[in-house]
N, C-alpha and C positions, 0 to 999 in steps of 0.2 A: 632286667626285671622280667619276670614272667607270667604268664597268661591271666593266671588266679591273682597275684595281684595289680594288675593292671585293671581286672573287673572291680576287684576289691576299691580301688580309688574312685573309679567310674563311680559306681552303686553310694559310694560315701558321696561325693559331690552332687551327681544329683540328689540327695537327698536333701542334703545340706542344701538346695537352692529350693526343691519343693516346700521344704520349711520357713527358707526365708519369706517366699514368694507367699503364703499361706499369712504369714505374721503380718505383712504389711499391704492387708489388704481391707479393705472396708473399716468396720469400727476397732477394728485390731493393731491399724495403724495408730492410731490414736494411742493406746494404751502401751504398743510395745517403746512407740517415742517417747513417753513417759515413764517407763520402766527405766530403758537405756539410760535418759540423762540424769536421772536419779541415782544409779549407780555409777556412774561415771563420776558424779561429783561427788561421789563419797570416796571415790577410788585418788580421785584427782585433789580430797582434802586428808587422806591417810598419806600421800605422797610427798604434800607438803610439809615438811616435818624437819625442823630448827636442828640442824645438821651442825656436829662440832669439826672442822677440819685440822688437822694437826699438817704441821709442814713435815716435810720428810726429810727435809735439808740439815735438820737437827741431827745427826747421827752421834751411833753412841758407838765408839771405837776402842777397842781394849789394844 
């Protein structure tokens, strides 16, 4: 890998932690923890989803 991107990942990660660090900080904690599990349970009730499984075992052979 070379120089530009190895800054390039640097520059994104820190950033990404200045962010994070910023979100869960004072009354902002509160709110992003309630964001999060908010979406999670909608993510976590679209995923539960009444799935039809077929056997494979069934094979069609000419």
């Amino acid at each position: 890998m070379n120089t530009t991107g190895k800054i390039a990942i640097g520059v994104s990660l820190a950033s990404s932690f200045l962010l994070a660090a910023w979100l869960l900080t004072g009354d902002r904690r509160v709110k992003t923890k309630d964001f999060v599990s908010k979406k999670t349970e909608g993510l976590r009730s679209s995923l539960k989803t009444d799935r039809i499984y077929t056997s494979e075992l069934d094979g069609y052979y000419i």
